[in-house]
N, CA, C and O atoms as CSV, one atom per row, in Angstrom:
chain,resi,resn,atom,element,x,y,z
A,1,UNK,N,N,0.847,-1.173,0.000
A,1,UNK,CA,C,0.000,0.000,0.000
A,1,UNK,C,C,0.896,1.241,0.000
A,1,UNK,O,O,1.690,1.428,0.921
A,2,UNK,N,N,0.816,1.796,-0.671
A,2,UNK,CA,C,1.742,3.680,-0.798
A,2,UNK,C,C,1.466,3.947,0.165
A,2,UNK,O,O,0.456,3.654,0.805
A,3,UNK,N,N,2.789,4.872,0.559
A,3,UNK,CA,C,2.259,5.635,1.902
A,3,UNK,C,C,1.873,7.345,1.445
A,3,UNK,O,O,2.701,7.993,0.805
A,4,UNK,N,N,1.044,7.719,1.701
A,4,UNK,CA,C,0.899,8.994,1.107
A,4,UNK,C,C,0.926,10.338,2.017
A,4,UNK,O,O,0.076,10.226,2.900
A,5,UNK,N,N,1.607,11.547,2.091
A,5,UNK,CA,C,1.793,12.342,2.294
A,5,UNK,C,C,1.276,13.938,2.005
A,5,UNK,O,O,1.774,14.383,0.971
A,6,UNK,N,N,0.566,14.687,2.565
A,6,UNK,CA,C,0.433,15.593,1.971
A,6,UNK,C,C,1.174,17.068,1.697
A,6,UNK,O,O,0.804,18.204,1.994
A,7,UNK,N,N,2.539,16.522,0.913
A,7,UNK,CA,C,3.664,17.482,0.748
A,7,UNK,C,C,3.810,17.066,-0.770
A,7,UNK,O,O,3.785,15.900,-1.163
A,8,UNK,N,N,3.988,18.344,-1.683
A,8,UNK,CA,C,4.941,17.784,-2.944
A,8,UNK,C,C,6.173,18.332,-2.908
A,8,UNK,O,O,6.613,18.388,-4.057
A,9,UNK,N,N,6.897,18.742,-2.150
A,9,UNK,CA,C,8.413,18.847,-1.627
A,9,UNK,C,C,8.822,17.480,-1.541
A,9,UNK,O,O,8.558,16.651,-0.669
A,10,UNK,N,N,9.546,17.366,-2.640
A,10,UNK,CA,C,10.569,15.583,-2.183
A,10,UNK,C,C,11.262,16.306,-1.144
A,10,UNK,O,O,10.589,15.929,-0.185
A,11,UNK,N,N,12.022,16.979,-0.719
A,11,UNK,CA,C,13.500,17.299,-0.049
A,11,UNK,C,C,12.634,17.164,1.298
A,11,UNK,O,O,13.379,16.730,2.176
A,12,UNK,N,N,11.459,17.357,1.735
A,12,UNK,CA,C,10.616,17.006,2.820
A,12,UNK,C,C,10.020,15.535,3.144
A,12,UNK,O,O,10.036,14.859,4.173
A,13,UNK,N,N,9.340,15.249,1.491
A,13,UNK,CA,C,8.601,14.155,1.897
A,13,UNK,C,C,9.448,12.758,2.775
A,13,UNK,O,O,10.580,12.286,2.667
A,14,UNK,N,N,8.271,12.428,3.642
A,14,UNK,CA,C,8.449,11.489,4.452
A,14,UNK,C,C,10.243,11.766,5.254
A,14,UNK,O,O,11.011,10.805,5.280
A,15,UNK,N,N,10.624,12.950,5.757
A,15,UNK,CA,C,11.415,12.836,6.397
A,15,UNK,C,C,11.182,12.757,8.182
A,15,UNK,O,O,12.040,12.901,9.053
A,16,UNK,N,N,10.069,12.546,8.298
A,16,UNK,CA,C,9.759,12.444,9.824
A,16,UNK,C,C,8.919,11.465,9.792
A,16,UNK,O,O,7.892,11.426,9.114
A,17,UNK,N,N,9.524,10.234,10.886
A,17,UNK,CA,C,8.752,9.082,11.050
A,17,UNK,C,C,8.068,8.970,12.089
A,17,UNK,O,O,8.033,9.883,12.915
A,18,UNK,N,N,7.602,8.181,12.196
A,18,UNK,CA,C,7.343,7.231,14.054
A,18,UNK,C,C,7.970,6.083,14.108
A,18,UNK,O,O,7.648,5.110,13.425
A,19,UNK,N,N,9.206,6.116,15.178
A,19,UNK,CA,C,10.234,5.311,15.694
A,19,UNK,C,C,10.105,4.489,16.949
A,19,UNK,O,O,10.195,5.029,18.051
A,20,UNK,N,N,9.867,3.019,16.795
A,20,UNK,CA,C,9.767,2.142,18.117
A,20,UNK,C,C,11.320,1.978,18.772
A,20,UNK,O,O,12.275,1.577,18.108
A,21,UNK,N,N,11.375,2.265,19.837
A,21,UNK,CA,C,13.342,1.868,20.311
A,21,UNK,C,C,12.839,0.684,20.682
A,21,UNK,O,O,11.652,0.360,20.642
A,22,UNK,N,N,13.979,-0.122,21.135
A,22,UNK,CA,C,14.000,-1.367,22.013
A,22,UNK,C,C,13.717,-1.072,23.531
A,22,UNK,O,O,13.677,-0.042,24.203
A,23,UNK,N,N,13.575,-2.129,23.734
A,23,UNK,CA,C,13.178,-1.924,25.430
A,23,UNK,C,C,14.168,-1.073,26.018
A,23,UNK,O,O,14.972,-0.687,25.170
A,24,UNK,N,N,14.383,-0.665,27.119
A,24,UNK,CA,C,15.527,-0.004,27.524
A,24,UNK,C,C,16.319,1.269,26.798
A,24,UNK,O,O,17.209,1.882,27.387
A,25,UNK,N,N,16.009,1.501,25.829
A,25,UNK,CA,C,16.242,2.671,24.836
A,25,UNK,C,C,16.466,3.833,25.495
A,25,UNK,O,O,15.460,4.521,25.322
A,26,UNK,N,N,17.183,4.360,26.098
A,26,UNK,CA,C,17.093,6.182,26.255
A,26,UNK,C,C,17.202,7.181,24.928
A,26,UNK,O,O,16.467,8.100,24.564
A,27,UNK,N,N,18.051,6.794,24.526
A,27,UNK,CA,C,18.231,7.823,23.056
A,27,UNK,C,C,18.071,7.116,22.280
A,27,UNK,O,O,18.156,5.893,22.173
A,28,UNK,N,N,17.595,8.604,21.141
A,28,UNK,CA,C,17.489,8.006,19.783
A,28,UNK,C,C,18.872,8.307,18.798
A,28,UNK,O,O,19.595,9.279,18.581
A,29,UNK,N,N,18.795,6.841,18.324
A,29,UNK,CA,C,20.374,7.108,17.730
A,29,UNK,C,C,20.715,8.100,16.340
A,29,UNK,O,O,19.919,7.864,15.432
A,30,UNK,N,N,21.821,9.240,15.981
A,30,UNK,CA,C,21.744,9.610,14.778
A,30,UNK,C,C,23.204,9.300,14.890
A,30,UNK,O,O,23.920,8.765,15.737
A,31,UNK,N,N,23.403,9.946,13.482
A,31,UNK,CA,C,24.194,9.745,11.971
A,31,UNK,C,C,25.313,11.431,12.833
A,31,UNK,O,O,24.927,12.478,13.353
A,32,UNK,N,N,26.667,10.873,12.572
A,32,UNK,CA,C,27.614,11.928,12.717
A,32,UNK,C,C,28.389,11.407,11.117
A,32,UNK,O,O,28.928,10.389,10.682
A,33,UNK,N,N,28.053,12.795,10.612
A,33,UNK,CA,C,28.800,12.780,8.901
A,33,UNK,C,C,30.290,13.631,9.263
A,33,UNK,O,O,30.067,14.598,9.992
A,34,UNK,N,N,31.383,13.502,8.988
A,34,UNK,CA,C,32.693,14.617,9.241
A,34,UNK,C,C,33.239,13.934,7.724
A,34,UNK,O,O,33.193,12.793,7.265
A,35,UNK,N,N,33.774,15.245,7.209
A,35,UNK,CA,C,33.227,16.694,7.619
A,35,UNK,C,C,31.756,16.621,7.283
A,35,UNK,O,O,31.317,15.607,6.740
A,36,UNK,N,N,31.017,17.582,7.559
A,36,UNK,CA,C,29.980,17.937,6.998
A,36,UNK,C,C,29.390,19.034,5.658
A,36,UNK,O,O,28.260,19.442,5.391
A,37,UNK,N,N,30.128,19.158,5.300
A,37,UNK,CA,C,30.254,20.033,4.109
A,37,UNK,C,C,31.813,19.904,3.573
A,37,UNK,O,O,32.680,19.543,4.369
A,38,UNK,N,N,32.111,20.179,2.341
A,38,UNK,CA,C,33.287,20.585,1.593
A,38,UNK,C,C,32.775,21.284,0.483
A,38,UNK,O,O,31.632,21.430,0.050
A,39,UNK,N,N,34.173,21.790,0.028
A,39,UNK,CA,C,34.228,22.427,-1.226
A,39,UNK,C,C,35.284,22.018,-2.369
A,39,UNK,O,O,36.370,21.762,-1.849
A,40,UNK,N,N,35.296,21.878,-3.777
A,40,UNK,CA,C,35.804,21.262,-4.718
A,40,UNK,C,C,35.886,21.973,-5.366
A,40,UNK,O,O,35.373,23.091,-5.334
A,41,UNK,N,N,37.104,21.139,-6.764
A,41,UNK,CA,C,36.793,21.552,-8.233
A,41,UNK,C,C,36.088,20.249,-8.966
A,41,UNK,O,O,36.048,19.049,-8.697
A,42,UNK,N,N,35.538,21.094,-10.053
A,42,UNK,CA,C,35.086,19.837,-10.839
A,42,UNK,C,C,36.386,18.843,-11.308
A,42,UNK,O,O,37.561,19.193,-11.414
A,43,UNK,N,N,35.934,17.786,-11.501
A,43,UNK,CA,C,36.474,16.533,-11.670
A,43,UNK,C,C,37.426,15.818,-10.780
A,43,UNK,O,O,38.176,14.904,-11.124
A,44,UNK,N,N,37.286,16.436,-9.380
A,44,UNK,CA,C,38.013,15.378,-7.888
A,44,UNK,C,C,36.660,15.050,-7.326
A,44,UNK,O,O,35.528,15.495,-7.515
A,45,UNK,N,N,37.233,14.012,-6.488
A,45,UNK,CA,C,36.322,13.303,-5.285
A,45,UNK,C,C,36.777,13.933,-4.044
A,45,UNK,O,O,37.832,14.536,-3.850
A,46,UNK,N,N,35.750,13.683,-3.182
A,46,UNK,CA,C,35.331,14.120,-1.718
A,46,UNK,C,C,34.823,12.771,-0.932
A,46,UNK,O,O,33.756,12.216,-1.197
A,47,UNK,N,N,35.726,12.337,0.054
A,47,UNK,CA,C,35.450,11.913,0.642
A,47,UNK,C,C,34.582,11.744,2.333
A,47,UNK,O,O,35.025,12.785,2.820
A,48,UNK,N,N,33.903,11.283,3.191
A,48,UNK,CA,C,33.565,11.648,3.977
A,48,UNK,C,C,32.643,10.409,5.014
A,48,UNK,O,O,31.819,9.588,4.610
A,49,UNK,N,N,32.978,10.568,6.002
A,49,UNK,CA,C,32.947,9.764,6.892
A,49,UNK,C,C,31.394,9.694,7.823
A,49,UNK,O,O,30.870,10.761,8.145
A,50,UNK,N,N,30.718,8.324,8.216
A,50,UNK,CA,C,29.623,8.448,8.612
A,50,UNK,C,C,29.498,6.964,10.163
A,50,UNK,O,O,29.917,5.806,10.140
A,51,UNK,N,N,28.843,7.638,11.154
A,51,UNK,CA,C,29.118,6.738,12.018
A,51,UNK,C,C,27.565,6.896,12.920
A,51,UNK,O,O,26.671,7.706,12.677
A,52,UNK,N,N,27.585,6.097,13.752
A,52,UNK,CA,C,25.738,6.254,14.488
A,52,UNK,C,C,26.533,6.185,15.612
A,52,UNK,O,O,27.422,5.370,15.858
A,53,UNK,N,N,26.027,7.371,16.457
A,53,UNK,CA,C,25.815,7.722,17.074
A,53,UNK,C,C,24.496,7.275,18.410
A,53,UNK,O,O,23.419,7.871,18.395
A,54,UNK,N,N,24.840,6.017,19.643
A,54,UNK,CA,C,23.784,6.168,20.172
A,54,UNK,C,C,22.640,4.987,19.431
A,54,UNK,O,O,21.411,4.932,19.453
A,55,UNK,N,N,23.565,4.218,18.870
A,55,UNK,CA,C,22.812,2.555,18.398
A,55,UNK,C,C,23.615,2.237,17.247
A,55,UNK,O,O,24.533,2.940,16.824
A,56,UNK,N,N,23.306,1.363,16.858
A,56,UNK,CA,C,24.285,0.505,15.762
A,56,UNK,C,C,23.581,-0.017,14.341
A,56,UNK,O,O,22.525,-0.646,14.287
A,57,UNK,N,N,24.245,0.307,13.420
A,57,UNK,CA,C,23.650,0.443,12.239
A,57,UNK,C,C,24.962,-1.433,11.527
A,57,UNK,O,O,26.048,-1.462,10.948
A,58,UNK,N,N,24.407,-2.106,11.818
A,58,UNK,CA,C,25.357,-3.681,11.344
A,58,UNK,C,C,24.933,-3.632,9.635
A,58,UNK,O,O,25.696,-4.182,8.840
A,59,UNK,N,N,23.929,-3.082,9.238
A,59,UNK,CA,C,23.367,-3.184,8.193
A,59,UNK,C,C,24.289,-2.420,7.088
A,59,UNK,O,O,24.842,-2.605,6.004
A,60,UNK,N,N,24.142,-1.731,7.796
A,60,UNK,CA,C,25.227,-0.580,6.894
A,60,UNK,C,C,24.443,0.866,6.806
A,60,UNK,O,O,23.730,1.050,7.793
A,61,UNK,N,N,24.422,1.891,5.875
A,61,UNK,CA,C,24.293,3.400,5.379
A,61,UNK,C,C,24.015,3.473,3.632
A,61,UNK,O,O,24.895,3.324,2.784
A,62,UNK,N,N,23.144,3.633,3.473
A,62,UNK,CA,C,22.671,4.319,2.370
A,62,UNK,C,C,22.542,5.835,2.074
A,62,UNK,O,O,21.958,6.663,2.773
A,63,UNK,N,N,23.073,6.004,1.124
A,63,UNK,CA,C,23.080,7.699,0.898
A,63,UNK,C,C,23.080,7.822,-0.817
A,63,UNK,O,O,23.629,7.228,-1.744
A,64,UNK,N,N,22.011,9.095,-0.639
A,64,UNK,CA,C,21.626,9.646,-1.804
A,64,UNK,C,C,22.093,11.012,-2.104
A,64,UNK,O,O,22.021,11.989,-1.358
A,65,UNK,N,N,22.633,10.947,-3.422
A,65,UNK,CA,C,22.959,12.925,-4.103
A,65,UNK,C,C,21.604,13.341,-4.778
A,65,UNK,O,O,20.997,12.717,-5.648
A,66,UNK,N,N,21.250,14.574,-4.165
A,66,UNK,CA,C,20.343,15.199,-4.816
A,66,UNK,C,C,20.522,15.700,-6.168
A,66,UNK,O,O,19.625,15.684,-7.012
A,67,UNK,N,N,21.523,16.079,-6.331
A,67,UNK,CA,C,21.665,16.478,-7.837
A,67,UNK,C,C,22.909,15.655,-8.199
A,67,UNK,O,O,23.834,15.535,-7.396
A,68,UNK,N,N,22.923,15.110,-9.367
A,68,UNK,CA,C,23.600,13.844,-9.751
A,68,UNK,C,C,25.067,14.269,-10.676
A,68,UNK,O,O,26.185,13.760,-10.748
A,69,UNK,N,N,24.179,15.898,-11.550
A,69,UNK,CA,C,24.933,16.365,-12.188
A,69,UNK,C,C,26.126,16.948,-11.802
A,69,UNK,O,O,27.077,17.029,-12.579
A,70,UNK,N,N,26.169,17.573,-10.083
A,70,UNK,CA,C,27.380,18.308,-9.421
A,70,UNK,C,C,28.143,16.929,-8.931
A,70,UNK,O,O,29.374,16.937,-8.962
A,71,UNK,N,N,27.615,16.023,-8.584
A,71,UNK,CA,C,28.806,14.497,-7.774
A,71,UNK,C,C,27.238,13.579,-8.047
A,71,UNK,O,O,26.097,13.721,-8.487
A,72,UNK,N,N,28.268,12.472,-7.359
A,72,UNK,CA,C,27.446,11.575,-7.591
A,72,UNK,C,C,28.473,10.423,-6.445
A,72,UNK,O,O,29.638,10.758,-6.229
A,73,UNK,N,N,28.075,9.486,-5.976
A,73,UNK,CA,C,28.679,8.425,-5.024
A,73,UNK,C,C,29.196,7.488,-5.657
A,73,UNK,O,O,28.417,7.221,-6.572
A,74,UNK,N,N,30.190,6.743,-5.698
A,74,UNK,CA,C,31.322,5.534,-6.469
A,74,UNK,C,C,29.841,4.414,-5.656
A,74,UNK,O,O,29.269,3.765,-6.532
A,75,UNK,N,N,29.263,4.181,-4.215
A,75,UNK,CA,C,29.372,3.343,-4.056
A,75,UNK,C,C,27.847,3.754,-3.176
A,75,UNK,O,O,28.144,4.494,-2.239
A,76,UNK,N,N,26.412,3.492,-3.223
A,76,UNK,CA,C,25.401,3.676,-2.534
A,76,UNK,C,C,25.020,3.798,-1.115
A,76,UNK,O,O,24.604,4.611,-0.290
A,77,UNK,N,N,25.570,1.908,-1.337
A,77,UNK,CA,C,25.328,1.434,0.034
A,77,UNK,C,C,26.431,0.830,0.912
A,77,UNK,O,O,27.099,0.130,0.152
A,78,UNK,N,N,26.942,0.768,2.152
A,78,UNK,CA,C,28.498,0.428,2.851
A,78,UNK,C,C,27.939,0.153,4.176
A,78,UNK,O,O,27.077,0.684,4.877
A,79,UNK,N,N,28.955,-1.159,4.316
A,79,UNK,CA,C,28.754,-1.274,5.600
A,79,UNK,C,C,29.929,-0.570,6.408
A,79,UNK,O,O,30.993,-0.041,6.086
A,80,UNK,N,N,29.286,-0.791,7.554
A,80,UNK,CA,C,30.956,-0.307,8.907
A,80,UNK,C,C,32.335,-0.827,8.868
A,80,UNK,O,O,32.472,-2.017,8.583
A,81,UNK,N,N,33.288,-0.167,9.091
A,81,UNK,CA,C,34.442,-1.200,9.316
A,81,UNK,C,C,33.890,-1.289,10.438
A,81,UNK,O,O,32.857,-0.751,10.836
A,82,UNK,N,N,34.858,-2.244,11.150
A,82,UNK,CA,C,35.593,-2.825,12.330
A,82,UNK,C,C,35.554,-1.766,13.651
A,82,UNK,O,O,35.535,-2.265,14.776
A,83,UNK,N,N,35.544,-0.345,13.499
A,83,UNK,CA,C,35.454,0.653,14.236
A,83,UNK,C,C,33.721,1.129,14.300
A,83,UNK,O,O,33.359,1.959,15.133
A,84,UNK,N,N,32.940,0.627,13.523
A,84,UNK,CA,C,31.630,1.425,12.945
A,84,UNK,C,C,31.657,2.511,12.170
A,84,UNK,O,O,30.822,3.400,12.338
A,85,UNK,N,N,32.628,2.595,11.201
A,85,UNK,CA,C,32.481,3.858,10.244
A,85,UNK,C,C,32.021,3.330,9.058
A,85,UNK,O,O,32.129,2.146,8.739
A,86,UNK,N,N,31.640,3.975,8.573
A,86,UNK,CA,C,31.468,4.300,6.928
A,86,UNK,C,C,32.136,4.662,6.015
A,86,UNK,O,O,32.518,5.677,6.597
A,87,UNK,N,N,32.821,4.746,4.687
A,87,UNK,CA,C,33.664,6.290,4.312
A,87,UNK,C,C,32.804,5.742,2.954
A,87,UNK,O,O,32.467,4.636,2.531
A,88,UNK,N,N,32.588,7.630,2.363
A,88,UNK,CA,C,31.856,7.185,1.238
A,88,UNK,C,C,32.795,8.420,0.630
A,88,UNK,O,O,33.534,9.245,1.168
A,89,UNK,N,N,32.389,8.133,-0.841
A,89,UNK,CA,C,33.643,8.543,-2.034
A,89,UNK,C,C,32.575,9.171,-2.968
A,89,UNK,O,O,32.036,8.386,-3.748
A,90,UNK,N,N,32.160,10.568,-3.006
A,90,UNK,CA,C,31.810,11.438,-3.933
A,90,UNK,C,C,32.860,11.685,-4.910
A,90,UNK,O,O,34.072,11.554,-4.741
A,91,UNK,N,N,31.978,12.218,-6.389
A,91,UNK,CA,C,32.868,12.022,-7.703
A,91,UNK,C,C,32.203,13.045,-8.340
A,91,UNK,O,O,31.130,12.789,-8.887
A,92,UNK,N,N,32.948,14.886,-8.381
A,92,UNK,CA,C,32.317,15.318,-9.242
A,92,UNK,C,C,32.571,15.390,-10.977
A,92,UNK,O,O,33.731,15.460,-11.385
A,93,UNK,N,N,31.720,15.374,-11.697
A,93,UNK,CA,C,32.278,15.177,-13.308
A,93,UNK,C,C,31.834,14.139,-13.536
A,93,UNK,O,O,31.483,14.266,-14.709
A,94,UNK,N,N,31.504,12.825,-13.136
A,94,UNK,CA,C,31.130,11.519,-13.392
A,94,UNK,C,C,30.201,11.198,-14.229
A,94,UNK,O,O,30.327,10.198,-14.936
A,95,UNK,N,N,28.900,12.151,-14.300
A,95,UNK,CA,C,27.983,12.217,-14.794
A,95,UNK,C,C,28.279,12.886,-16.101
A,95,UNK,O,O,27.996,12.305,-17.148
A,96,UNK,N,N,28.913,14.250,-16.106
A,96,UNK,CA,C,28.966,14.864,-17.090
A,96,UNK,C,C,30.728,15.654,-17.332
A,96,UNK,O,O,31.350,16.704,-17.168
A,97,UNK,N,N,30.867,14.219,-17.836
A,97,UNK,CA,C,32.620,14.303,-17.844
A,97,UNK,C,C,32.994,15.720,-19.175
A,97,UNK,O,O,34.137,16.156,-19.309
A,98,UNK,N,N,31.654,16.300,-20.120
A,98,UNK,CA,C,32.150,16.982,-20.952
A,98,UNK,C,C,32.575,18.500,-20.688
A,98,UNK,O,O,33.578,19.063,-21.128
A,99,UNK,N,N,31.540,19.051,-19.836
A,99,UNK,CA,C,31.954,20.129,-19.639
A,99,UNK,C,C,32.128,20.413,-18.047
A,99,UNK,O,O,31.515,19.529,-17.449
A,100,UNK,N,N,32.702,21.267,-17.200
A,100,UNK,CA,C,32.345,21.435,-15.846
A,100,UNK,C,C,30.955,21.944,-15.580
A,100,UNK,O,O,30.178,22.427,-16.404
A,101,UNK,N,N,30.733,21.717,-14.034
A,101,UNK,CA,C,29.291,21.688,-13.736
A,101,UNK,C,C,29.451,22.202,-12.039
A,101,UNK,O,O,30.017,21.492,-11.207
A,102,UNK,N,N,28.807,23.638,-11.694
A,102,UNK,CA,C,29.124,23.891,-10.865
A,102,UNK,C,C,28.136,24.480,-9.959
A,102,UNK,O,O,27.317,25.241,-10.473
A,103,UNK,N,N,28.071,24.266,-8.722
A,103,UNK,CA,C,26.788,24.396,-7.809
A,103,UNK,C,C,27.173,23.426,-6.562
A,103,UNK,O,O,28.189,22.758,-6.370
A,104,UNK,N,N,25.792,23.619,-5.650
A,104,UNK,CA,C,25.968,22.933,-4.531
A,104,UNK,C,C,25.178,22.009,-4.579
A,104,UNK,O,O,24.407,22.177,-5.524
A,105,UNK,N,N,24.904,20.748,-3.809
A,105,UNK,CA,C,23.773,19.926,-3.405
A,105,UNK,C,C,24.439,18.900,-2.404
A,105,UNK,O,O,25.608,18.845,-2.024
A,106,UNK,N,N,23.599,18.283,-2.158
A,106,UNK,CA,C,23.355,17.722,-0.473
A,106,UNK,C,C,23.380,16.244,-0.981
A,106,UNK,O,O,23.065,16.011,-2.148
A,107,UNK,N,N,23.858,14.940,0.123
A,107,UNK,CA,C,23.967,13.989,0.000
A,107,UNK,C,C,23.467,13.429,1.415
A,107,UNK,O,O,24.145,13.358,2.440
A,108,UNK,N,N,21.928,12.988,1.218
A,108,UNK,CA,C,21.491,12.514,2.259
A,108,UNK,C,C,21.460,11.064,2.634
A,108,UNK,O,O,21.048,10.144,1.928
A,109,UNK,N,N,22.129,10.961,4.277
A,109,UNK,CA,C,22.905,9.522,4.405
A,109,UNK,C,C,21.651,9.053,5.637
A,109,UNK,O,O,21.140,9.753,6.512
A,110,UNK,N,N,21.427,7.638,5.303
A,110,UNK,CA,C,20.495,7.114,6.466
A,110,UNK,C,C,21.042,5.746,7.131
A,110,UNK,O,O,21.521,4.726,6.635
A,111,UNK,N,N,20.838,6.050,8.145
A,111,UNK,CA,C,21.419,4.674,8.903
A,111,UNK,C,C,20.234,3.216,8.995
A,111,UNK,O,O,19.221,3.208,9.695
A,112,UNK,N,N,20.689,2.097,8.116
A,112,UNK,CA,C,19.749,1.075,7.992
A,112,UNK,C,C,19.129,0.105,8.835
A,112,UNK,O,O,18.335,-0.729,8.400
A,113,UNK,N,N,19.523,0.206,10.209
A,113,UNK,CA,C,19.169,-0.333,11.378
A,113,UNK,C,C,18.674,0.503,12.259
A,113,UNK,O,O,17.528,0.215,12.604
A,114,UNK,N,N,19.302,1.787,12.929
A,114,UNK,CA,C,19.087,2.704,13.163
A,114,UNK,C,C,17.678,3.813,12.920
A,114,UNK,O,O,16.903,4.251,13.771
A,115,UNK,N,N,17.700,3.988,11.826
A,115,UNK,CA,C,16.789,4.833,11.199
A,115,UNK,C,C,17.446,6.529,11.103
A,115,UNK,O,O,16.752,7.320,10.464
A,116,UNK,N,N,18.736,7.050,11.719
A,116,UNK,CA,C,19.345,7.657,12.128
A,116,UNK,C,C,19.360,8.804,10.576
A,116,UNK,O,O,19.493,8.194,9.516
A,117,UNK,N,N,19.275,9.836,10.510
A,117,UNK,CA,C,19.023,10.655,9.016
A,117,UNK,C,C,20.660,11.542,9.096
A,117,UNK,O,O,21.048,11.754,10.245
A,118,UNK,N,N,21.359,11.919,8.222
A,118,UNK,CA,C,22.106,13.330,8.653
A,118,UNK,C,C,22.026,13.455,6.601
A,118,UNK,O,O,21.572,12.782,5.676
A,119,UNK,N,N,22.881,14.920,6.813
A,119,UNK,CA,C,23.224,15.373,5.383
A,119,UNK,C,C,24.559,15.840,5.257
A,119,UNK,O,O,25.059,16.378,6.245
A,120,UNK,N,N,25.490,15.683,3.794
A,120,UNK,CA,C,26.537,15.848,4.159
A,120,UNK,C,C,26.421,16.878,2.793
A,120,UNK,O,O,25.731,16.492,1.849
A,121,UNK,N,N,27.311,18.563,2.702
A,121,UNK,CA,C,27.387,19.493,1.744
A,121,UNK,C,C,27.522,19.141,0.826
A,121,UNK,O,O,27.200,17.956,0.919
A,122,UNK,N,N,27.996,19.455,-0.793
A,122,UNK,CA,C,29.151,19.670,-1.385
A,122,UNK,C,C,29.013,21.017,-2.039
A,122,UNK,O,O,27.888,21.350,-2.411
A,123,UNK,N,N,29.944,21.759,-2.204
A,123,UNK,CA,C,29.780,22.644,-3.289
A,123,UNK,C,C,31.158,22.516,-4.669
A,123,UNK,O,O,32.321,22.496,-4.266
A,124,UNK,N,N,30.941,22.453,-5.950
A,124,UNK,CA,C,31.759,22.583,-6.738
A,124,UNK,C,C,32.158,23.527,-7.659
A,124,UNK,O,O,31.408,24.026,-8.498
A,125,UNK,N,N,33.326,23.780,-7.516
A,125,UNK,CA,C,33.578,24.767,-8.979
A,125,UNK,C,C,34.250,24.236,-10.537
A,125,UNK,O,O,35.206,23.591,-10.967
A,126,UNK,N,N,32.875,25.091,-11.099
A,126,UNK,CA,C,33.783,24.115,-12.615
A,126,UNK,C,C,35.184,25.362,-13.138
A,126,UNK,O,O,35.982,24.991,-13.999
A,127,UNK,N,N,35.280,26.393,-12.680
A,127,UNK,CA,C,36.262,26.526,-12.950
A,127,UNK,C,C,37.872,26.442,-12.183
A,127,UNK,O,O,38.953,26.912,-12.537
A,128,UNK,N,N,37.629,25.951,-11.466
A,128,UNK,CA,C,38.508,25.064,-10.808
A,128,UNK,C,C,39.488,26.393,-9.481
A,128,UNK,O,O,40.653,26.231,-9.117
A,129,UNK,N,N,38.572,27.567,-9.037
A,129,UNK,CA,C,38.989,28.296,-8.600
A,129,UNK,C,C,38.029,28.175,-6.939
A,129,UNK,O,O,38.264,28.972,-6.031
């Protein structure tokens, strides 16, 4: 069954749930992204690190680029190392290796056990200044 919403803002829809913890639960766990923003030229990667905070995500982290044309992710979905991190590998130019492409947009990361939301910057310059 769809779940339906009455927003036509994607960058909103369905970003607020209702969350059951486990028994014993005090906090609710989130998402620490570092850095949380950067800045580029077109055609390098940005890397950036994601960890939960306050429960455990074994499943791994999924994260989405809003605009595909400024970066785009080598790799969707990752599990934790050994420490509980993440590292995910933004790629701007990937999409549109012909000309530079320059602007900002957001890469929203969710924790798959957790439910844990954060967002991580980018901004790029296509002229490489």
């Amino acid at each position: 069954m769809p779940i339906l919403e009455p927003s036509s803002n994607e960058s909103v829809a369905l970003l607020y749930r209702l969350i059951t913890l486990p028994r014993g639960s005090l906090k609710i766990a989130t998402l620490k992204v570092k850095p949380t923003q950067a800045v580029t030229n077109f055609g390098e990667s940005v890397v950036f690190t994601v960890e939960t905070e306050n429960g455990d995500d074994p499943q791994g982290y999924v994260a989405t680029v809003r605009n595909t044309n400024i970066a785009s992710l080598q790799v969707k979905k990752l599990l934790p190392d050994e420490n509980g991190i993440a590292t995910f590998n933004l790629l701007t130019g990937a999409n549109n290796p012909v000309g530079g492409v320059s602007g900002t947009t957001i890469a929203d990361v969710l924790g798959i056990n957790s439910g844990g939301r954060s967002t991580f910057q980018i901004s790029v310059s296509s002229s490489g200044t």
